[in-house]
KESE-748262 format. One record per residue (C-alpha): residue number from 1; x, y, z. Coordinates in steps of 0.2 Angstrom, whole numbers, plus 5000, padded with zeros to 4 digits. Layout:
residues N
  seq    xx    yy    zz
  NUM     X     Y     Z
...
end
This chain:
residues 475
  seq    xx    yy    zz
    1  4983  4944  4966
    2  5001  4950  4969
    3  5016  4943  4963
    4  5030  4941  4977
    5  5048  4949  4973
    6  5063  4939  4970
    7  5078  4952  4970
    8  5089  4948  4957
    9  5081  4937  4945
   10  5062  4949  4946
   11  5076  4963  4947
   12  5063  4975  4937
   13  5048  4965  4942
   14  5041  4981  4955
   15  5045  4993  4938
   16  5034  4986  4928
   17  5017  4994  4931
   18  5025  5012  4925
   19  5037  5002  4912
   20  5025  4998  4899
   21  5017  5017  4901
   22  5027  5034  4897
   23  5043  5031  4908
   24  5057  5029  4898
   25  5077  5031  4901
   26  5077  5047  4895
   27  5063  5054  4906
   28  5069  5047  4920
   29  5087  5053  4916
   30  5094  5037  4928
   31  5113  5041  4922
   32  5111  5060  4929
   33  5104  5055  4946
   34  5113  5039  4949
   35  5130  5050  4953
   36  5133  5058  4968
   37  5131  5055  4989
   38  5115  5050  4990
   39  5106  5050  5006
   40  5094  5041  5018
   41  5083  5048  5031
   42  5069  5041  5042
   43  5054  5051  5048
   44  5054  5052  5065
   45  5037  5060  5075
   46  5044  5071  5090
   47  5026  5072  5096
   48  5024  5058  5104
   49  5041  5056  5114
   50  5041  5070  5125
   51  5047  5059  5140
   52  5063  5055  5129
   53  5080  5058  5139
   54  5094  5063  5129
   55  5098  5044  5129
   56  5083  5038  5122
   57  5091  5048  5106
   58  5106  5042  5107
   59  5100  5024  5106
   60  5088  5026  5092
   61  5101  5037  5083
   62  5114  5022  5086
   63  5103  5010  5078
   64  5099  5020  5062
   65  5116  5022  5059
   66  5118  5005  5061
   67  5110  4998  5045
   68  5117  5016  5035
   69  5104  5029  5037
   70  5111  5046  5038
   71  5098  5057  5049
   72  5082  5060  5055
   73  5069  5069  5049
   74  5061  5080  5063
   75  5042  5079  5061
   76  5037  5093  5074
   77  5019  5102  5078
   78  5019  5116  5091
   79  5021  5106  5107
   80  5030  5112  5121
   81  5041  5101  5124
   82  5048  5105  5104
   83  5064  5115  5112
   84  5067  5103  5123
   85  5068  5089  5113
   86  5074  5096  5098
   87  5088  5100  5108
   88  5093  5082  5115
   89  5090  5076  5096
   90  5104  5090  5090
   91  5116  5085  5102
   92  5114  5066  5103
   93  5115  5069  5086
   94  5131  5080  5085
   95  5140  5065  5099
   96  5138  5055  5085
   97  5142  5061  5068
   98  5122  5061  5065
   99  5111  5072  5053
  100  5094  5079  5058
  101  5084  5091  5050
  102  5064  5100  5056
  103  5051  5094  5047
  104  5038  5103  5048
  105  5018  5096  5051
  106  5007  5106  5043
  107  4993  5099  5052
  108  4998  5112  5064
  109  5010  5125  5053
  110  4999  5136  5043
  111  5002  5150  5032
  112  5003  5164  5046
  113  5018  5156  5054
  114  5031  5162  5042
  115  5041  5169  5056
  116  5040  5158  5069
  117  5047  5143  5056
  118  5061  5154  5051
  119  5065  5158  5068
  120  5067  5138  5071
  121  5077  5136  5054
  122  5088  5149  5060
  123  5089  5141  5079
  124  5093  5125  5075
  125  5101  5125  5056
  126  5117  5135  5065
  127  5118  5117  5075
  128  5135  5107  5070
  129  5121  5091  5066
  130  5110  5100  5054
  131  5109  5091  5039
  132  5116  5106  5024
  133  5113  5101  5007
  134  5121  5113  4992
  135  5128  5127  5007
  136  5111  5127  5013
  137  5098  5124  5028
  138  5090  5107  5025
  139  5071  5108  5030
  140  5054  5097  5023
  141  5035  5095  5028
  142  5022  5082  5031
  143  5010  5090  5018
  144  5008  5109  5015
  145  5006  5110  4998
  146  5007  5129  4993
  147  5017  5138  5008
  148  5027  5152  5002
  149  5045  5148  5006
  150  5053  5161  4997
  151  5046  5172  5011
  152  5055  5161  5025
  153  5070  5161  5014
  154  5071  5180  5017
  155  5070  5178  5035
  156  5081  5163  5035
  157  5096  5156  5034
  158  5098  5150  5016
  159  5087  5137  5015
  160  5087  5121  5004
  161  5067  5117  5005
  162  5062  5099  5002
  163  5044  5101  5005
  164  5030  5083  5005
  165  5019  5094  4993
  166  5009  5083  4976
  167  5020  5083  4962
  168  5008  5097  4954
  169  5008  5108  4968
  170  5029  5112  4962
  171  5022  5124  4948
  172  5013  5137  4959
  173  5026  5134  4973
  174  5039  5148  4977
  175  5056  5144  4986
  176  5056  5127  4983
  177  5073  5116  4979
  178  5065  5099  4980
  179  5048  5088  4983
  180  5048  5074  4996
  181  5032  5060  4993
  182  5023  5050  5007
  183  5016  5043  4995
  184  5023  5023  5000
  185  5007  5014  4998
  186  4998  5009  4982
  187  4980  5020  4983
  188  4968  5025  4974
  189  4960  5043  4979
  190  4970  5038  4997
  191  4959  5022  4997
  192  4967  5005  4999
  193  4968  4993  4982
  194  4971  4976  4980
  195  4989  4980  4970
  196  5005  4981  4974
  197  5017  4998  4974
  198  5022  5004  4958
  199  5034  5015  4954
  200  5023  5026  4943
  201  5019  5041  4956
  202  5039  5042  4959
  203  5044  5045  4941
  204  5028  5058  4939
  205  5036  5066  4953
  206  5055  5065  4945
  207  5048  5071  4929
  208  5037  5086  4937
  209  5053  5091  4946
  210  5065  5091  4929
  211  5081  5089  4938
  212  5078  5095  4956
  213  5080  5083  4969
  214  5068  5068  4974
  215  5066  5064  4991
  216  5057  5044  4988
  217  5047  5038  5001
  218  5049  5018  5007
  219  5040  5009  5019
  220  5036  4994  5027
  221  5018  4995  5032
  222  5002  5003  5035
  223  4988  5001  5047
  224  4978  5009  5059
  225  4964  5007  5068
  226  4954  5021  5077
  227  4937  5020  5078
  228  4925  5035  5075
  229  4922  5040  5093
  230  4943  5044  5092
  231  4956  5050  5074
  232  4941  5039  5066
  233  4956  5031  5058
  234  4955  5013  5052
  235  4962  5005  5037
  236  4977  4996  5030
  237  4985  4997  5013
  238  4991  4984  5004
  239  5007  4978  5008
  240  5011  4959  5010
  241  5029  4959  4997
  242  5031  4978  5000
  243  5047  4980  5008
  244  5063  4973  4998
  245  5051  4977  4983
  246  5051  4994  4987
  247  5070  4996  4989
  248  5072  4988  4974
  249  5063  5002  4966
  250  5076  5013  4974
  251  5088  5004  4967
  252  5081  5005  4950
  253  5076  5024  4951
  254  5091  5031  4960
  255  5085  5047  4968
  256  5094  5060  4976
  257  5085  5055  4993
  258  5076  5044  5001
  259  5066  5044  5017
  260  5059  5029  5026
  261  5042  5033  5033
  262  5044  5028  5047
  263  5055  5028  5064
  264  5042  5027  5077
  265  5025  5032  5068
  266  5018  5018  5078
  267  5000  5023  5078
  268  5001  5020  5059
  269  5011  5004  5060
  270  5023  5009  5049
  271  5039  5011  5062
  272  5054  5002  5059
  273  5064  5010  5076
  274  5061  5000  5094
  275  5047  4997  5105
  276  5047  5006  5122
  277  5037  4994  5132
  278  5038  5005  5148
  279  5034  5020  5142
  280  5014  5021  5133
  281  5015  5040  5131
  282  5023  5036  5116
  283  5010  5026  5109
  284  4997  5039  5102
  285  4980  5036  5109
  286  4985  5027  5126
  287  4975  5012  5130
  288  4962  5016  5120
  289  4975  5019  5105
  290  4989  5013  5099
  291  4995  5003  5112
  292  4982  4992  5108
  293  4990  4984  5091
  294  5009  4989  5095
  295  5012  4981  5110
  296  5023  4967  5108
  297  5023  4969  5089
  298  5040  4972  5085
  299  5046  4978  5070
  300  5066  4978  5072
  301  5071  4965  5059
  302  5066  4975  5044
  303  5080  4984  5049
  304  5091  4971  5042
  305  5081  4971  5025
  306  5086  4990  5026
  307  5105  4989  5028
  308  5110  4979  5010
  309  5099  4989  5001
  310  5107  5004  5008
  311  5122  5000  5006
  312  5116  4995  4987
  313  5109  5012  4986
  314  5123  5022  4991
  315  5136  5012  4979
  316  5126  5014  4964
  317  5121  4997  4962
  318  5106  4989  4955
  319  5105  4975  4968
  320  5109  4971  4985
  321  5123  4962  4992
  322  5121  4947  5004
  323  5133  4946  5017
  324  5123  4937  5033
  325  5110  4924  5029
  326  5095  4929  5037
  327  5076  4922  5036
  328  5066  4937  5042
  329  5047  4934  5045
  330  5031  4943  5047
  331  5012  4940  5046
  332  4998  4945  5057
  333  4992  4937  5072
  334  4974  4931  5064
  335  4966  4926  5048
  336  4958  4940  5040
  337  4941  4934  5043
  338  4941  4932  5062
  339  4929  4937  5072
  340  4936  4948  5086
  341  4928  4955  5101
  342  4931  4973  5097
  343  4921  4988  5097
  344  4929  4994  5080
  345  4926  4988  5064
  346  4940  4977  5053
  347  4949  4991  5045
  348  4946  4997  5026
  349  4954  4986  5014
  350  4957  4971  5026
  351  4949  4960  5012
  352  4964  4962  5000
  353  4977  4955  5011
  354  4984  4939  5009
  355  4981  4926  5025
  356  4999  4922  5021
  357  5015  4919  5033
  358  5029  4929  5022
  359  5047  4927  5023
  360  5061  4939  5018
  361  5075  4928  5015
  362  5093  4934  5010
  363  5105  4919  5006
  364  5121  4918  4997
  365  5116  4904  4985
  366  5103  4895  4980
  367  5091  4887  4993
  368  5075  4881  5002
  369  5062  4890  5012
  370  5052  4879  5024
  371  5040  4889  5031
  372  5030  4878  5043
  373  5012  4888  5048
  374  5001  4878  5059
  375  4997  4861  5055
  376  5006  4863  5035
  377  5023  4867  5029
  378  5028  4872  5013
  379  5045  4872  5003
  380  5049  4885  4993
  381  5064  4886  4981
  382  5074  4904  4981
  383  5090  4911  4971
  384  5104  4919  4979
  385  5100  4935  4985
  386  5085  4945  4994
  387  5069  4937  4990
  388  5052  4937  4997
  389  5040  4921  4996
  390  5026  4918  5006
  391  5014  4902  5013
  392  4997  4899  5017
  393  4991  4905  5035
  394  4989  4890  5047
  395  4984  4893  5066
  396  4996  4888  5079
  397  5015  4888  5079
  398  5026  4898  5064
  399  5044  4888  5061
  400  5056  4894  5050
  401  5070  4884  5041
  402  5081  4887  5026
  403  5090  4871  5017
  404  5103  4869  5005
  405  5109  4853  4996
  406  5097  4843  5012
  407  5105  4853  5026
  408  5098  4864  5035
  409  5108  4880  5035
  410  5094  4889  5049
  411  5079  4886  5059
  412  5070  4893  5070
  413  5051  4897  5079
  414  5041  4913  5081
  415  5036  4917  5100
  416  5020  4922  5094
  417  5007  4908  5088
  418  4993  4913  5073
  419  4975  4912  5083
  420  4957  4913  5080
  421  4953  4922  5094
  422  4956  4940  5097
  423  4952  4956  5106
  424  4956  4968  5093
  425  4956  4968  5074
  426  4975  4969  5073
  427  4983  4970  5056
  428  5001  4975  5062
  429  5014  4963  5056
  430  5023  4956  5069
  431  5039  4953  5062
  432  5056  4943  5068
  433  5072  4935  5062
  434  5081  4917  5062
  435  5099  4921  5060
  436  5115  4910  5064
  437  5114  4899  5079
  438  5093  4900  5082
  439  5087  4883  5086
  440  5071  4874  5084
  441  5057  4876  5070
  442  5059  4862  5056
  443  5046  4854  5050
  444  5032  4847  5062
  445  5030  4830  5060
  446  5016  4824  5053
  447  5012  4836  5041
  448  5013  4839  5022
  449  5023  4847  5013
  450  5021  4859  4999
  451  5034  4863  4986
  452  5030  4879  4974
  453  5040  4881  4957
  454  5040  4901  4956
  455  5044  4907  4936
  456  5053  4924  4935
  457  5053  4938  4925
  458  5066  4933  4910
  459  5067  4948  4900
  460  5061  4965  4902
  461  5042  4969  4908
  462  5038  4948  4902
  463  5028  4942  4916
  464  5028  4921  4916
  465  5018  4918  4932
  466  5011  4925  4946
  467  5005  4919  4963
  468  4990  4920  4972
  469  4988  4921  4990
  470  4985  4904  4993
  471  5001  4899  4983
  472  4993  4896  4967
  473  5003  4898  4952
  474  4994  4906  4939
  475  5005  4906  4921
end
């Protein structure tokens, strides 16, 4: 049971789990952190793109700046290639009045490498596109909770660390200015759950650090699916509403920084940076990997979910502003319980997502969503603004239309159909957009359709209805 996120009038509906518990204004200290530049990174894996050309940067760096993010989080291991990468991403990075900063993997790094990390802080922080924060050297982790980077420090340049240890890791910690979360999904003991994301591990996090910087995690999606004989990595976490519901958790908490995990982690699904059809090194696993639920998958719309939310972000305000109309949809390419010829098992917590087409619409006014799955369409009301709504999973062609006063202001079809059959259990999200000018879609003749009333949440933390998977209301 999840209740979809309407921006605007549900503005505090992703704030309510932690609401009702201890957070209050004054331990969250909103006023303190809402001023000054904040910042917007994406995680970006440099392991897996060592056929990159200095182009191949230069276009992903293009596109981020696009929708407002600010750099690029370097997530290196030991590879080889590091110096040579690392070195296009700095200067594709300085062409373009881009930031990046070395995050380091700690499923490599260790505790004996004190010197060779410092060396690489004091290689590449001297670079003109190294992101410095308070006079000093911007660096953070994929894990490594309890690495001593006072030590570094005194190898180092001065040294802002931003580290992704647990919140309670920050009290026998030396060195650090800052704590960076990958916590994005709603988990139990890193288990899926049927629940949406709450914003109760951020504010533990923001109340640990007692006013240090917060780096926020935000992210779109998670699945993966290797099997045992390979990472022995295969499950997804819940989230069908996630992605303008996390952002407007941003917006309510107003951290220093926020990172979007990620760029092009697309062995995790959770990428929001292009496909690179030509190239599979990227993808990690080859054929038998990744390749295997990415392909043709693309995940480039969120993008345009990103950019009023940043924009939002970065202002101080506490919603979005719509500027293009937009329908962006996503859902995955067969009902949950399909049987599919594939060698690996359906993935852990498959069960608790929704068979649901979902739409992300952002529309200046009041309006329509038509959302025509298989051989049903469904109409569903929506205020101005960013707002999520969702309909029951049919097989066969996915239209899209949005309607105002009985026109239809856009329409349009997906280029993939929902089918029964498969090869692989994929729960990736193929996602796409109907903007301005796409043709097509409507509503098929001959079915019937749908309307759904969807009550908000009128004053703080009151809850009126909520809706089920199939669209039920429930007050």
């Amino acid at each position: 049971m999840h209740l979809p996120r309407l921006s605007g009038l549900l503005a505090f509906a992703a704030f309510v789990a932690c609401a009702l518990g201890a957070a209050t204004s004054r331990d969250l200290e909103l006023e303190d952190r809402a001023t000054g530049t904040k910042y917007v990174f994406a995680h970006f894996i440099v392991g897996i793109v060592a056929s990159y050309a200095q182009s191949d940067w230069t276009n992903d760096m293009k596109l981020a700046q696009a929708i407002g993010i600010d750099g690029f989080a370097l997530n290196i291991g030991k590879d080889s290639y590091n110096a040579q990468q690392l070195g296009y991403a700095y200067a594709a990075a300085q062409a373009l009045n881009f930031k990046v900063f070395l995050s380091f993997d700690f499923g490599y790094w260790g505790s004996g490498d004190t010197a060779t990390i410092a060396s690489y802080i004091n290689t590449y922080g001297v670079l003109p596109a190294q992101f410095i924060y308070n006079n000093e050297v911007f660096v953070s982790t994929f894990v490594g909770d309890g690495f001593n980077w006072a030590t570094v420090a005194a190898q180092s340049k001065p040294l802002f660390a931003c580290p992704n240890y647990q919140a309670a890791s920050l009290a026998g910690s030396s060195g650090v200015s800052c704590l960076f979360s990958w916590d994005a999904w709603a988990s139990t003991n890193n288990q899926p759950i049927d629940q949406n994301k709450t914003t109760a591990g951020d504010v533990n996090y923001i109340n640990t650090l007692g006013g240090k910087p917060y780096m926020m995690p935000v992210s779109p999606w998670f699945f993966t699916h290797y099997g045992p004989s390979s990472y022995n990595k295969n499950w997804i976490f819940y989230a069908d509403y996630q992605w303008n519901s996390r952002w407007e958790q941003v917006l309510q908490l107003a951290p220093q920084f926020v990172e979007i995990v990620t760029w092009n982690d697309f062995s995790e699904s959770h990428y929001i940076g292009p496909l690179h059809p030509s190239d599979t090194s990227v993808y990690a696993g080859g054929s038998a990997g990744a390749v295997q639920w990415v392909t043709g998958f693309p995940h480039d719309a969120w993008r345009d979910i990103a950019a009023p939310y940043i924009a939002a972000y970065k202002a101080g305000a506490t919603s979005p502003t719509v500027t293009t109309e937009e329908l962006v949809y996503y859902y995955r390419p067969n009902p949950k319980s399909a049987g599919c010829s594939d060698s690996v098992t359906q993935p852990t917590g498959y069960q608790y997502d929704g068979d649901s087409i979902f739409v992300i619409a952002m529309a200046k006014s009041a309006s329509t969503v038509v959302i025509s799955s298989g051989s049903a369409s469904t109409s569903i009301s929506i205020p101005a603004g960013i707002t999520t709504v969702s309909a029951p999973m049919g097989t066969g062609v996915q239209s899209f239309a949005l309607t105002r006063s009985g026109a239809t202001v856009l329409s349009g079809t997906s280029p993939l159909q929902v089918t029964s059959s498969c090869s692989v259990y994929n729960f990736n999200a193929y996602v796409g957009s109907v903007t301005g000018g796409g043709g097509g879609g409507g509503t098929p003749s001959g079915t019937v359709a749908v309307t759904f009333s969807v009550y908000a949440i009128t004053t703080y933390g009151e809850v009126r209805a909520r809706i089920l998977h199939d669209g039920t209301v429930v007050l």
